[in-house]
BAZA-653034 format. One record per residue (C-alpha): z, y, x; residue in one letter. Coordinates in Angstrom, 2 decimals. Each point is the difference from the previous one (the first is absolute). Layout:
# BAZA-653034
Z|Y|X|a
...
# end
This chain:
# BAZA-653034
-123.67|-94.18|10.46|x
-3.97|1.10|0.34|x
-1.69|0.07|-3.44|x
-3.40|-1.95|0.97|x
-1.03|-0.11|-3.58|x
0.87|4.25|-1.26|x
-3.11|1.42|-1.09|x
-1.69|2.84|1.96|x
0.55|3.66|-0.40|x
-3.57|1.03|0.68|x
-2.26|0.43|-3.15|x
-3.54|-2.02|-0.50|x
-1.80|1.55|2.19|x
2.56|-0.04|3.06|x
0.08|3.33|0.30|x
2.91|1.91|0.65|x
-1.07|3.70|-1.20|x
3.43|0.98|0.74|x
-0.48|-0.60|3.89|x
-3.20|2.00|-0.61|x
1.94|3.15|-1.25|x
2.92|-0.62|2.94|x
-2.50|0.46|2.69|x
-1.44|2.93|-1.58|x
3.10|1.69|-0.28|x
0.90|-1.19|3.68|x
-2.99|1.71|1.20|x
0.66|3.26|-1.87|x
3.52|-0.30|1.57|x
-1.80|-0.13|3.62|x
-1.98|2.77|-1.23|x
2.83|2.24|-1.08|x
1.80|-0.05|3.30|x
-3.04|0.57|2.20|x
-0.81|2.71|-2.27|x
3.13|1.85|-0.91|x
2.14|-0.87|2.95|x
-2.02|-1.77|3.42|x
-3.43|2.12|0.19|x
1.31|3.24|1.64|x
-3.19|0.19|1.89|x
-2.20|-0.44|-2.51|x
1.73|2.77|-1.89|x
0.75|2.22|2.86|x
4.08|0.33|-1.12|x
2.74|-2.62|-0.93|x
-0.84|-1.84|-3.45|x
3.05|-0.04|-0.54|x
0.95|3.71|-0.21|x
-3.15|0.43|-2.26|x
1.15|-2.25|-2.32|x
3.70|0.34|0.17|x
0.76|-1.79|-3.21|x
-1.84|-2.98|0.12|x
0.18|-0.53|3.60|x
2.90|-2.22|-0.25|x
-0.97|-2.46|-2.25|x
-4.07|0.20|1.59|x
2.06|-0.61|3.32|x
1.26|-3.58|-1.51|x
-4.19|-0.61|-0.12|x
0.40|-1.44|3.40|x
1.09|-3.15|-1.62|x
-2.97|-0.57|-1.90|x
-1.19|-2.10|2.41|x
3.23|-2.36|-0.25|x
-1.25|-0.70|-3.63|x
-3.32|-1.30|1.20|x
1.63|-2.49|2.60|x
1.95|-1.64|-2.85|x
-2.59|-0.05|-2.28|x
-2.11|-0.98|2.94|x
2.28|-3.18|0.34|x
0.44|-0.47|-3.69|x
-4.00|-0.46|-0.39|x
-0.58|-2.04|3.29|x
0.99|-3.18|-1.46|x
-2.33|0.54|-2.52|x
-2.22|0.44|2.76|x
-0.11|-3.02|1.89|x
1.62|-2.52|-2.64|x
-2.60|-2.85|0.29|x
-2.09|2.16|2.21|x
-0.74|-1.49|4.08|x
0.07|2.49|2.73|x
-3.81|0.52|0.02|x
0.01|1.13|-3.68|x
3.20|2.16|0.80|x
-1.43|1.93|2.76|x
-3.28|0.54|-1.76|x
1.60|1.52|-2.77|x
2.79|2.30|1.81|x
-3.45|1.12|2.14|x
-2.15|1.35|-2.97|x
3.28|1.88|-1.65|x
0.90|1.41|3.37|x
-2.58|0.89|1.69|x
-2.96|1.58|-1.73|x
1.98|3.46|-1.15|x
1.88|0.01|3.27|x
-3.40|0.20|1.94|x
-1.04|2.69|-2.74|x
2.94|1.82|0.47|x
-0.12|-0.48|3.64|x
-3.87|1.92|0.02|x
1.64|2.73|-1.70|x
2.57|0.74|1.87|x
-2.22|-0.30|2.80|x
-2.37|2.23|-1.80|x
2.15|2.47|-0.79|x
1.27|0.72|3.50|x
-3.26|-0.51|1.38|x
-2.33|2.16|-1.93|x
2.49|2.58|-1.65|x
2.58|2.32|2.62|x
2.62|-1.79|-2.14|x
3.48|-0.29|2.41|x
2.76|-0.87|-2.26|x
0.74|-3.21|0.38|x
-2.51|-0.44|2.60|x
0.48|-4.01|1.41|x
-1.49|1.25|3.09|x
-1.93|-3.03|0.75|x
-3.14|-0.82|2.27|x
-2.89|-1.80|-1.89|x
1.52|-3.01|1.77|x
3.50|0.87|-1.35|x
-1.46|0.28|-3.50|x
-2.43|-3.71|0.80|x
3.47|-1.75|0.87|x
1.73|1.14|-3.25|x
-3.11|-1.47|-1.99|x
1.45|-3.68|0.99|x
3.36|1.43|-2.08|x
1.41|-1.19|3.43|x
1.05|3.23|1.79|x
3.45|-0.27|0.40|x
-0.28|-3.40|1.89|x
-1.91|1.76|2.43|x
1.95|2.88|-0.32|x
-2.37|2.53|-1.07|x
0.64|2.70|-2.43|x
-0.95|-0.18|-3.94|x
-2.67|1.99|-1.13|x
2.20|0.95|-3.06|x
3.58|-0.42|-0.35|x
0.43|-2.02|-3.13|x
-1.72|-2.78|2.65|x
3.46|-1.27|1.14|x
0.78|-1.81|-3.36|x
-3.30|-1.62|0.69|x
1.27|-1.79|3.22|x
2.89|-1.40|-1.92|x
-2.04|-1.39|-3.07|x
-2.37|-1.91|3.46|x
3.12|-0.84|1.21|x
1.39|-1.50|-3.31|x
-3.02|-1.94|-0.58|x
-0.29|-1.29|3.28|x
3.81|-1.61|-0.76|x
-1.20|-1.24|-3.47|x
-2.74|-1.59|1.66|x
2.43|-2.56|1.77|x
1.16|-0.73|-4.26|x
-3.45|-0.44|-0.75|x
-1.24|-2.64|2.81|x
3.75|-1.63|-0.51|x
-1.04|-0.15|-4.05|x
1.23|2.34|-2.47|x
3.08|-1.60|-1.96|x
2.47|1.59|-1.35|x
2.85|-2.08|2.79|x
-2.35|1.09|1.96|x
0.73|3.63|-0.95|x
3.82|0.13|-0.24|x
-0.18|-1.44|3.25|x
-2.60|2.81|1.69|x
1.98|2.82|-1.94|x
3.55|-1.74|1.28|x
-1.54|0.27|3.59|x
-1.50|3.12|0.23|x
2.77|1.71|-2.33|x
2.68|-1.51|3.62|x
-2.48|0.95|2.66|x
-0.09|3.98|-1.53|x
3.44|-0.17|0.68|x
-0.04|-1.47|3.24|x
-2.82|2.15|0.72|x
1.88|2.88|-0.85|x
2.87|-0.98|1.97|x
-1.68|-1.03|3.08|x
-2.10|3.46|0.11|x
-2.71|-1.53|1.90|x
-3.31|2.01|-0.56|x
-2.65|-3.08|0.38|x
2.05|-1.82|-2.63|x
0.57|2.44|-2.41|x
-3.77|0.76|-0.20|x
-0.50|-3.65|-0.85|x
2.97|-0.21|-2.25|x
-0.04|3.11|-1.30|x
3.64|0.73|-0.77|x
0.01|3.15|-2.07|x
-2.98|-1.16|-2.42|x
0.58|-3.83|-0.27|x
3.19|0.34|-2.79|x
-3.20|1.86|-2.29|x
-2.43|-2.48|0.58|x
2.72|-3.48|-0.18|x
1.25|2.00|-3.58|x
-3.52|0.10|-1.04|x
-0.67|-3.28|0.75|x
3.61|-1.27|-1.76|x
-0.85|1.95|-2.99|x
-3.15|-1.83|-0.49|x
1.36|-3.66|0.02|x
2.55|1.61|-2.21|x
-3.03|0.85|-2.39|x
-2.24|-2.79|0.49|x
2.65|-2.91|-0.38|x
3.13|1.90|-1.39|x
3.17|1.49|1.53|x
2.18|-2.57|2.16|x
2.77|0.77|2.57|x
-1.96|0.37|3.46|x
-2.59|2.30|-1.01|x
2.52|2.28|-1.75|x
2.11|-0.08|4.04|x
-2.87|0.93|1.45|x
-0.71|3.06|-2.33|x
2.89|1.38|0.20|x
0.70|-1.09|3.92|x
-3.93|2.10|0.45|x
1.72|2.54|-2.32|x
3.32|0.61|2.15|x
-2.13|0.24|3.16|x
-2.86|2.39|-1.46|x
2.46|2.35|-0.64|x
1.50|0.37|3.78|x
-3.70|-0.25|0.75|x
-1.42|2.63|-2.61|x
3.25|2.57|1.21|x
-1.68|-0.72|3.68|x
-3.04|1.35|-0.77|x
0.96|2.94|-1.95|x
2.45|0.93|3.05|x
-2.50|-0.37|2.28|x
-2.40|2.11|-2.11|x
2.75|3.20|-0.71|x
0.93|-0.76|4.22|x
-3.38|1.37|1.11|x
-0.30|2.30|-3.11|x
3.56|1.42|-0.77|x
1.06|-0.63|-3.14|x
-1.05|3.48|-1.67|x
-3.67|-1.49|0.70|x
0.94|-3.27|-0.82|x
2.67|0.12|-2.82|x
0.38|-3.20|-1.34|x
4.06|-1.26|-0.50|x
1.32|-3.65|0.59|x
0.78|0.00|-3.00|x
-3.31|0.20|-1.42|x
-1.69|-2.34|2.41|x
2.88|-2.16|-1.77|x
-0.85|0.38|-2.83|x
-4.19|-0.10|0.73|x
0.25|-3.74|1.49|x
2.25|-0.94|-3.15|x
-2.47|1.09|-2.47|x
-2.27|-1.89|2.41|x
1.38|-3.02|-0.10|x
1.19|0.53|-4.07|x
-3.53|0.36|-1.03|x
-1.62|-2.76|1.80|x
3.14|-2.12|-1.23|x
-0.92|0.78|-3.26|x
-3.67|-0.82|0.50|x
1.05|-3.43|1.61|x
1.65|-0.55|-3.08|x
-2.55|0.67|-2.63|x
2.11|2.93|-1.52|x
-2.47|2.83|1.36|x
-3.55|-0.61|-1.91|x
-2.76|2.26|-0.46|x
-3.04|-1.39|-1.72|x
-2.78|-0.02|2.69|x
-2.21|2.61|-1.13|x
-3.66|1.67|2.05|x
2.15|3.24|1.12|x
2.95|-1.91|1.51|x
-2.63|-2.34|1.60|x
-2.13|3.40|1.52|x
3.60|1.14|1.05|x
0.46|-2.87|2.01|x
-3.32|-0.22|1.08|x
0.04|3.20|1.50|x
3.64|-0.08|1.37|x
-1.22|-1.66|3.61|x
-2.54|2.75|0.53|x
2.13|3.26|-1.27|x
2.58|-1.39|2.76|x
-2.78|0.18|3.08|x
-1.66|3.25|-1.31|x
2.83|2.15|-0.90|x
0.12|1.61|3.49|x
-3.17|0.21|-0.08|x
-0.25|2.17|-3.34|x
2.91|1.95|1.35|x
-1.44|1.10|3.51|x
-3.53|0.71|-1.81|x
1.49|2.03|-3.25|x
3.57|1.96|0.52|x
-1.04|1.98|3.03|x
-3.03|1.31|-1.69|x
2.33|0.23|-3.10|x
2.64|1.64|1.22|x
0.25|3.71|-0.52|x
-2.29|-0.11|-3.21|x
2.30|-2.02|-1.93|x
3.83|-0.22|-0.47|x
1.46|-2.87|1.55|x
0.49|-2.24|-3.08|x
-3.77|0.34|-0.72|x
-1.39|-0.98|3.28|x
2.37|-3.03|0.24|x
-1.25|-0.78|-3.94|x
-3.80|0.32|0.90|x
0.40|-1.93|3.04|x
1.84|-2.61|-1.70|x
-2.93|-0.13|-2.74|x
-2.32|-0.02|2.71|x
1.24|-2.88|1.81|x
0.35|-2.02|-3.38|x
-3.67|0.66|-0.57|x
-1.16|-0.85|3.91|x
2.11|-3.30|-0.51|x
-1.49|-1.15|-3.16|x
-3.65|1.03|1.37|x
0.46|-2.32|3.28|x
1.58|-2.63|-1.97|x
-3.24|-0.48|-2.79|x
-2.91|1.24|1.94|x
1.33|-1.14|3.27|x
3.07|-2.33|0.57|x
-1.32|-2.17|-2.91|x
-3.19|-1.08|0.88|x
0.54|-0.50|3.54|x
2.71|-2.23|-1.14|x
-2.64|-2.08|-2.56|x
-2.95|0.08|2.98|x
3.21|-1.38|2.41|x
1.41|-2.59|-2.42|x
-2.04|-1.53|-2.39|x
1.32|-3.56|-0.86|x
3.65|1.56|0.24|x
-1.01|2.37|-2.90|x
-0.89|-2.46|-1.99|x
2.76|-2.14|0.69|x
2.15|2.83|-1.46|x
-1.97|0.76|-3.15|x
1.35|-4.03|-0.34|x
3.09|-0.28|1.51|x
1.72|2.81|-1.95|x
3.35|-0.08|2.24|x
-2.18|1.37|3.20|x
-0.88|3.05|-1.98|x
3.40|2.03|1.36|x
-0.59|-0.57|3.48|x
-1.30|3.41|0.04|x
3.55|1.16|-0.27|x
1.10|-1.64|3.48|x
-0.85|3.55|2.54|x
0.42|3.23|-0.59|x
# end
């Protein structure tokens, strides 16, 4: 039976500090397998064999990004609960966009203006114009930077939650969008068809329908349904998560890329554990300024992370062990991402959205929203 009347989890405020040090250690997770396994041009050899002990738990970094989608879900709802589409699109502009474009100039920058090659995009200045709309891959055009493609699928999620929003968020109305999009992954999945799948998105929608399950479960208390689709999005993440990885040590052999099944097992149940426990009020952590910077700067350490890397290890390598360069680069992009997020991300964001930010110094639930990307 759904408990309309169980109190919330979420503190005074509304903000969920937890979520805030989740997608921090997401995007270190990202960071730890582009920087100890993926980068081998960047560092000239295979990660991997220069940091043999690590390399297999760095390696299960690749998942990172399946944190963010179900946090991205759980934090949606809180999103566009109450909110029309105008108001929803407004607000999933200014947090997307203004660091993307700022990463974008870098990246553009950097290849431009430095003989930088490692990860080179190889794009014309029209290649790099059509990946400003965050719209390349409908076009099919190449990202400027790799961790781009996770960007396509958070567009791709919010165009679906857009149909929620002009239908009117309810929480029927959820259960029934999670039931449907939960049985057209599958059918997707089955059917193989490539124009469906990118509008379904098979392999990512069991993160993003858990997210979105876990919040009802949070907001209005745990009932039957929601828990199905949790663990229904948790059955399917793993055959999806084992994909990924496969398809990662197929093109990079398995000494480059040596991550086990077991351990992506074991990765998307600590996944799914955590945010179970955060849906449930039994993971708390008082909401305090350096949990809120960590969060704040999570979005920008994920877009300039490559960046860092292809500017700093080459020049690093050689003069420094190993472990040092991939420590100073780390520190380095930490820095970089806290400087775009107060001196740039920030007040772009204020200049772009004025009434909103007030509306969230007032509506204290709206303050997490900043946890929905990457």
């Amino acid at each position: 039976m759904h408990q309309r009347n169980r109190p919330k989890h979420s503190r005074g405020d509304g903000r969920l500090a937890e979520l805030d040090l989740l997608r921090f250690i997401a995007a270190l997770a990202v960071v730890a397998f582009h920087y100890l396994v993926a980068y081998a041009s960047v560092w000239g050899d295979r990660p991997a064999a220069l940091f043999p002990a690590v390399a297999p738990v760095a390696g299960l970094g690749i998942l990172g990004v399946e944190l963010f989608f179900v946090i991205s879900g759980f934090v949606i709802l809180m999103t566009v609960w109450g909110r029309g589409l105008g108001a929803f699109a407004r607000s999933r502009f200014v947090r997307l966009y203004p660091a993307y474009w700022i990463s974008l100039g870098a990246v553009a920058a950097l290849y431009g203006l430095t003989g930088a090659t490692a990860l080179d995009p190889k794009l014309s200045t029209g290649g790099y114009l059509v990946n400003a709309t965050m719209f390349q891959r409908l076009v099919q055009v190449g990202d400027a930077s790799g961790v781009y493609w996770s960007l396509w699928a958070e567009l791709r999620f919010y165009l679906l939650i857009s149909i929620l929003v002009i239908a009117g968020v309810t929480y029927g109305r959820v259960l029934a969008f999670c039931g449907v999009w939960l049985a057209a992954a599958v059918g997707a999945e089955l059917l193989g068809n490539e124009i469906v799948n990118e509008v379904v998105m098979p392999r990512y929608a069991p993160y993003f329908v858990a997210g979105m399950a876990l919040y009802l479960i949070h907001q209005r208390g745990s009932a039957w349904l929601p828990w199905v689709y949790v663990v229904a999005g948790y059955g399917i993440s793993i055959h999806s998560a084992l994909e990924r990885v496969h398809g990662r040590i197929k093109v990079a052999g398995f000494k480059n890329m040596p991550v086990t099944d077991t351990g992506v097992i074991i990765t998307i149940t600590l996944v799914f554990g955590v945010m179970a426990l955060v849906a449930l009020g039994l993971l708390r952590l008082p909401a305090t300024r350096a949990l809120t910077a960590l969060g704040a700067t999570t979005y920008p350490l994920y877009l300039f992370h490559g960046v860092v890397a292809v500017a700093l290890i080459p020049a690093l390598t050689g003069t420094l062990p190993p472990w040092a360069v991939a420590t100073v680069t780390t520190l380095a992009a930490l820095l970089l991402s806290y400087l775009v997020h107060t001196f740039a991300e920030r007040p772009i964001q204020r200049l772009l959205k004025p009434r909103a930010r007030r509306q969230t110094a007032a509506t204290p639930g709206i303050q997490v929203e900043k946890a929905s990307v990457p």
